[in-house]
N, C-alpha and C positions, 0 to 999 in steps of 0.2 A: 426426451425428444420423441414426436410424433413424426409420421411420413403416412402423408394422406389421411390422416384423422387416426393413423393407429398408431401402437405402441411397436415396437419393433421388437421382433422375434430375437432374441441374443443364441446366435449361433448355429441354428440347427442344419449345417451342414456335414454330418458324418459322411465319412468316405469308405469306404469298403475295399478289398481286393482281395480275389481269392486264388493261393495257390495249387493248381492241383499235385497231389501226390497218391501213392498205391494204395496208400491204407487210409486215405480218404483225406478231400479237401481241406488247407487252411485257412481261414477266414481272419483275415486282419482287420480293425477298424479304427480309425482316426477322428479323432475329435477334436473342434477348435479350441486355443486354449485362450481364455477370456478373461482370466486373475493373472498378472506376474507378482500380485504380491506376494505369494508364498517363496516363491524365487528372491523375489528383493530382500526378505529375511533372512534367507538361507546366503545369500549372495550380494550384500549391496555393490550398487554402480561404483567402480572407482571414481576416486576425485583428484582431480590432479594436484601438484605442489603449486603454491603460491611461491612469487617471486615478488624480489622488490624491484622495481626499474627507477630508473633517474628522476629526479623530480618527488618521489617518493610515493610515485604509484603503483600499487600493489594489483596482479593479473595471475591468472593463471597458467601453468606451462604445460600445455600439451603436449609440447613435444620429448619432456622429459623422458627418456628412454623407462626407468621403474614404472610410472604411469604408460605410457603404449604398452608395453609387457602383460601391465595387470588389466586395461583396457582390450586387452586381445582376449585373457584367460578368461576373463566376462562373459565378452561375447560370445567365445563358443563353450561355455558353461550353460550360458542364457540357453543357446542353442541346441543343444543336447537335452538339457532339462525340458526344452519343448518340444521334443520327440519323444521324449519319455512320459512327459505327463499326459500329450496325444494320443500316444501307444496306449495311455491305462483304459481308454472306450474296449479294449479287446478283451471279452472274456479270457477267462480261466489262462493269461500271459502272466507266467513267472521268470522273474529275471533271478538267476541263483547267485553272481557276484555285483550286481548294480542294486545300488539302498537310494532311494530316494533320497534320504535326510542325510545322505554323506556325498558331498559332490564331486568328491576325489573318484568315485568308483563311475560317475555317469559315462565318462567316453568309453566303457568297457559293452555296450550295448552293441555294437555291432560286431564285435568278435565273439560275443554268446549267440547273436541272429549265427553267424556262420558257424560256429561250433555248433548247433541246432540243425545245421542241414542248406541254408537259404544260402544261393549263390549269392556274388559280386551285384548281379543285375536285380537280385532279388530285392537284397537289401538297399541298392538303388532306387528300388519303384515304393519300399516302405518310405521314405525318408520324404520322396516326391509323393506320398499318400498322405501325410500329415503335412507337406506345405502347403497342398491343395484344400486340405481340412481347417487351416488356419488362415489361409487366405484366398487369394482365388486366380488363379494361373489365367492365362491371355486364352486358352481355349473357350475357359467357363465367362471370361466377360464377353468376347467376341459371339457365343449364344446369348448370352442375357442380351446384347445389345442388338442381335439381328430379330430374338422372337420381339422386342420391344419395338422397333422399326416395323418388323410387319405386323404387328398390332396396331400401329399408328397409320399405316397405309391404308390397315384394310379402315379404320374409323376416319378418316378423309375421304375414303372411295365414297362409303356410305352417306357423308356429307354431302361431298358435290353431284351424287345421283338426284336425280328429277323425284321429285316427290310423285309425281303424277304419271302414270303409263304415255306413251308419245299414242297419238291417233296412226290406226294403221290406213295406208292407202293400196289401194288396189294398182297392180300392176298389168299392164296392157298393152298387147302387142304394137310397136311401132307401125302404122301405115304406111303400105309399100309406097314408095317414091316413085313416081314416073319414070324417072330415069336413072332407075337402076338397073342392074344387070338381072336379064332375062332369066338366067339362068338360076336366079335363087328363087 
């Protein structure tokens, strides 16, 4: 897919935030994450149980309680591993008890951020640093859509101006009126 005769850029919105501390700032970085294959291998989507219904038509059952259980542990598997594979933009970040290729150990990320030092709000603003890196928060579209509006204003402005200067005319004092007051 082209947009406007180009190729489109895949991602390049890392995010940054830096905390400062005594012994000198830490620079967090987020980066969008653009593959879930490697997740789908480590983790595929549950599927739900097939059921027979009357008639002899075969559906699937969502609402089996074993499928939502294992539909839930996905999701926020999915979701942890995409803070995690986010987080990996951040130099010299070592996690000492979370392994990549073990997805038992991923929800243990934010209890090493806080055994590390980083408050409750810290690791609040990391989590909201990598949703912004992977998608785009109503802040960042609300700019994208106001500098794009007045970009289009100002090329309508430019449109509907006069091609040509207007002729100046000389301005000249009104002629007193007879009867007007003496006084001016």
């Amino acid at each position: 897919m082209k947009y406007k005769g180009q190729t489109i850029e895949k991602g390049n919105r890392d995010e940054v935030v830096v905390f400062p501390r005594q012994g000198g700032n830490i620079v967090i970085h987020a980066r969008p994450v653009l593959d879930y294959e490697p997740f789908e291998k480590l983790y595929p989507q549950p599927v739900p149980p097939k059921v027979l219904k009357p008639g002899g038509i075969r559906s699937e059952n969502v609402e089996h309680p074993t499928y939502k259980k294992a539909l839930d542990e996905y999701a926020t598997r999915r979701s942890h591993w995409t803070i995690l594979q986010s987080l990996e933009a951040t130099e010299d970040l070592e996690w000492e008890r979370v392994d990549m290729a073990k997805p038992e150990t991923w929800h243990l990320y934010p209890e090493e951020l806080s055994e590390a030092g980083f408050t409750p709000y810290e690791i609040l603003r990391i989590t909201e640093l990598v949703l912004t890196a992977c998608g785009l928060n109503q802040e960042k579209i609300d700019e994208a859509t106001a500098d794009f509006l007045a970009g289009r204003e100002e090329t309508q402005a430019d449109e509907s101006s006069p091609n040509t200067a207007q002729s100046t005319t000389q301005y000249t004092k009104p002629v007193k009126d007879s009867e007007s007051d003496p006084q001016e």
